[in-house]
N, C-alpha and C positions, 0 to 999 in steps of 0.2 A: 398093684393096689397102693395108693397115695399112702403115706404116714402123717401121724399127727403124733407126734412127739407131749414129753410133759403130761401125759393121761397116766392113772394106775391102768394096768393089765386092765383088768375088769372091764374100766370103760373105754381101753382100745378096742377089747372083744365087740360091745356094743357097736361102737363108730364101725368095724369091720362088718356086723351084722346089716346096720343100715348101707352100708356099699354092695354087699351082695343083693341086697331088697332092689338096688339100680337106683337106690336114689340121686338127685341132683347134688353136682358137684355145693351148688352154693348153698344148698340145705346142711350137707355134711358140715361145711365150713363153719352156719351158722351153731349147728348144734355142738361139735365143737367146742368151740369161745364159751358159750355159753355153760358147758361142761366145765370148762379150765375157770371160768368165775367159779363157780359152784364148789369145787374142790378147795380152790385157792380161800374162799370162806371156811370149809369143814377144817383146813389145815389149821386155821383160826382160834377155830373153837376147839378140837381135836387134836390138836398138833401134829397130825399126822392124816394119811385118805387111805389107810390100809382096809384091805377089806373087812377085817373085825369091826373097825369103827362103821362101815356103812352097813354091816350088820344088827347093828344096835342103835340106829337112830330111829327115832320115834315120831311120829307124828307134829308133836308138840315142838322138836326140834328142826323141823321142815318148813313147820307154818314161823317161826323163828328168821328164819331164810328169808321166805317170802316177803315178811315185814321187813325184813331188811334192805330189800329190793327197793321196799315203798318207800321207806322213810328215811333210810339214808342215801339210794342211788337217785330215789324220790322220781323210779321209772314209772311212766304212764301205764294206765291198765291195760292196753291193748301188748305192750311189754311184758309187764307182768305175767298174763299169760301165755302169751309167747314159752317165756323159760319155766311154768309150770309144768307145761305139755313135753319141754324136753326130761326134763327131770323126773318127771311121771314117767316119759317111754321107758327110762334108764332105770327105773326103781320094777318096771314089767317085767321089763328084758331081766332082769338079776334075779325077779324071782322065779320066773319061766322058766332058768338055765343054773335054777338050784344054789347061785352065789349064796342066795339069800332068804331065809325060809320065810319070812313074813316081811309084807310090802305096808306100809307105813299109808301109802295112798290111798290104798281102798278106805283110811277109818277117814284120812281126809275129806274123800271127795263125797264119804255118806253122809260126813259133817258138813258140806253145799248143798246137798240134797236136804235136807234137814227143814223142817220148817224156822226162818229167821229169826222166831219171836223169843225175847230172853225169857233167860231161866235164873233163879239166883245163883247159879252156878256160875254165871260170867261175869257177876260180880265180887267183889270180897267185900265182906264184912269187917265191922268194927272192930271185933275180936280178931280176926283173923290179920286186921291190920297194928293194931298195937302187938300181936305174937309177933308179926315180920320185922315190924319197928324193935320193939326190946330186941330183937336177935341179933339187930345191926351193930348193938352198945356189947353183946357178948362172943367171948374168946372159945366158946365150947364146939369143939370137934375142926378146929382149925390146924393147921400145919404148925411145927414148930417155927416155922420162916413167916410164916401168916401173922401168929401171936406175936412175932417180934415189933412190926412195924402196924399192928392193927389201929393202934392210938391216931397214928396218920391220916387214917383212913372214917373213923367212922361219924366225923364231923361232915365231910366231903356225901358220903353214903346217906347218911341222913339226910341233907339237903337234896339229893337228886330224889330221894323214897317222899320225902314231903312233896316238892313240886309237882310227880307224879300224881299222887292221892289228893292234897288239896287243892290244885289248882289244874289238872289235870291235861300237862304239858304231855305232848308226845316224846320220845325218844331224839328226834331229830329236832325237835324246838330246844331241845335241852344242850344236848352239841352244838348247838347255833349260838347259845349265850356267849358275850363276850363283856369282857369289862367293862366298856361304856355303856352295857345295859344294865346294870345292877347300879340301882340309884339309890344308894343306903342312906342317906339324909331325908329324901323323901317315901322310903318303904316302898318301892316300885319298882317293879322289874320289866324292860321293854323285852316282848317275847318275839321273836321272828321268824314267821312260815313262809318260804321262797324270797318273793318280793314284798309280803303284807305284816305289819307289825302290829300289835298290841299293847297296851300297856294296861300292867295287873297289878293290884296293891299287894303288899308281903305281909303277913299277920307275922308279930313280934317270936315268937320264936322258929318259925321260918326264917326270918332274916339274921337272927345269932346264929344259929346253923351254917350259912351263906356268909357270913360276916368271920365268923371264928373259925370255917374251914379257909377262908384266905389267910386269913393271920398266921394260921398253921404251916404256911409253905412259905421256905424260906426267902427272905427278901432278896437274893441276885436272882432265884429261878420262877418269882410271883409274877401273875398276869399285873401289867403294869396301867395303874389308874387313868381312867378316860381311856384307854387304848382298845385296839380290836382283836390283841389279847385273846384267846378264847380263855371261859372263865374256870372251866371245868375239864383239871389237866390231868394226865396219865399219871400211872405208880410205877417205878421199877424197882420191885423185887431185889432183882441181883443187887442191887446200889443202895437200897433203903434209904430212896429217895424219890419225889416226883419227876418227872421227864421233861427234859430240855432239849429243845431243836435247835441245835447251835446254826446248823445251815442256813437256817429262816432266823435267826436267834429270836427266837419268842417259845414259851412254852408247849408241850408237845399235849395237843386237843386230847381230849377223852372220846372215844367213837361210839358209835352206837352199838356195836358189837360189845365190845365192854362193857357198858353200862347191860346189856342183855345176861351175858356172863356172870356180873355181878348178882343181879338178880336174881338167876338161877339158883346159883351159889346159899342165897342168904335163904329163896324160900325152901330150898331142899336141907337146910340147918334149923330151922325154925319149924318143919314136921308140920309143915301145913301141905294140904292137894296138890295133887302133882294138876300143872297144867296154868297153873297161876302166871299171868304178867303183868307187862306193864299195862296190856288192853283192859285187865280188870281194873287194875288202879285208877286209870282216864274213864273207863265207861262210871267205874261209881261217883269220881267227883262230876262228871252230867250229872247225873241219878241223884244227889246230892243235892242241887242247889236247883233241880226242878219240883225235889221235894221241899227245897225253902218259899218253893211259891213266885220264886223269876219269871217273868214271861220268858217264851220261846224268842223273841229278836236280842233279848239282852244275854240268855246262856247260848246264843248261835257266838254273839259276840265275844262275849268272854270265853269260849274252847277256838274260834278261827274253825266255825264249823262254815260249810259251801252252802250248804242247803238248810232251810227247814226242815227239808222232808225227814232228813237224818236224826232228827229228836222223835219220831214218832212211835219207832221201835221204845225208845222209853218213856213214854205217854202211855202210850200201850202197855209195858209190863206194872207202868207205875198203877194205871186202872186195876187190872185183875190183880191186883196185888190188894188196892182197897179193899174190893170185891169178895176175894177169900176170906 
């Protein structure tokens, strides 16, 4: 029997289970790879792929994953799926063979089954958004290594929490910013999805946010003006300091992992719903500025949406919403 090296136990057992099934060599291989991303993400977030922690991953933390795939590996759906179907086999197989007493996919895949139509549940609210915001400016239930260098941090936090909410950037548009896109004399921010750009005006306290988290990083390790710089740089901890790629010598990027991280972090301190992300933050500023009365070609514009058809889930909850 072939080895695949670099797996936990666990999901050796697995890859061993689908070799006895006689499957094909290049399926093994692909599932596999596919597996060693997966882990090598959990390691991430986790720090560790011991069986305890795939014990305790949750739904919420899965579908996490999978936006990860979209919006930072920015893999096509037919991808996408591809490596759901593995991680689903591997989440059956574990709970079949007892690793694991409850499988995370089942709430998943009844949440596709589901009827698509929102619920206020997918949105946040005003309150619920100024509770996340004030949490960002407070010190409560942080580490004592956290509190030390927080002050660093929540000028930086505030800016990515605003762009999310009021302008309704993705993850990946945000790690994309680079210095020559932040036009602080004219309040504009050039946003960039793949190949296609945008440009978005900044309301005035969005851009001291954005303005006053640069300032804050010290001037030999700042993203450096007009440059391609990313804008939006790592923390380290150990250093109590931002992070510099001396090998590339430019600042070391913020990833989307991170920023997800962070997230988590603030709405699990802030004692709001479990299940909150950045998807509610971008679906409510849609929802937002369809209720300022925008036609549908100028808010496709403004989010870098593909289709039409994709405002109609909120057309629709915005109708039954008068309605009630």
């Amino acid at each position: 029997m072939e080895e695949y090296p670099h797996l936990p136990e666990y999901a050796d057992s697995f890859i061993a289970h689908l070799q006895s099934k006689g499957r094909k060599n290049s399926t093994i291989k692909r599932y596999y790879y596919d597996l060693c991303d997966f882990f090598a993400w959990v390691r991430v977030i986790k720090k560790t792929d011991d069986l305890k922690v795939i014990q305790q991953l949750d739904a919420a933390a899965l579908e996490e994953y999978f936006l990860f795939l979209t919006e930072q590996r920015e893999y096509k759906t037919a991808t996408t799926k591809r490596v759901f179907t593995v991680i689903k086999s591997l989440f059956h197989f574990l709970h079949a063979n007892r690793f694991i007493t409850y499988n995370p996919f089942v709430e998943i895949e009844q949440k596709l089954k589901e009827d698509t139509h929102f619920t206020e549940e997918d949105f946040i609210s005003e309150e619920e958004f100024q509770i996340l915001f004030h949490t960002l400016s407070s010190y409560e239930g942080l580490t004592e290594k956290q509190q030390k260098y927080r002050h660093l941090l929540i000028k930086r936090n505030k800016a990515i929490v605003s762009l999310l909410y009021h302008y309704g950037l993705t993850l990946q548009e945000i790690t994309n910013i680079e210095m020559r896109h932040v036009h602080f004399t004219q309040h504009e921010l050039t946003v960039v999805n793949k190949n296609e750009t945008r440009l978005i005006p900044l309301d005035d306290e969005t851009q001291r946010f954005i303005y006053d988290y640069k300032e804050d990083i010290p001037e030999a390790i700042r993203p450096r003006s007009y440059s391609c710089d990313r804008f939006f740089i790592a923390f380290d901890y150990q250093r109590g300091t931002f992070r510099f790629d001396y090998a590339n010598y430019e600042p070391k990027p913020l990833t989307v992992i991170a920023i997800q991280k962070m997230l988590r972090q603030e709405i699990q301190r802030s004692g709001l719903r479990k299940g909150i992300s950045s998807h509610h933050l971008r679906r409510t500023s849609i929802l937002n500025l369809l209720k300022e009365g925008k036609d549908e070609e100028e808010v496709q514009m403004w989010f870098g949406l593909k289709s039409h058809l994709t405002l109609h889930r909120y057309e629709t909850f915005l109708d039954e919403t008068l309605k009630a």
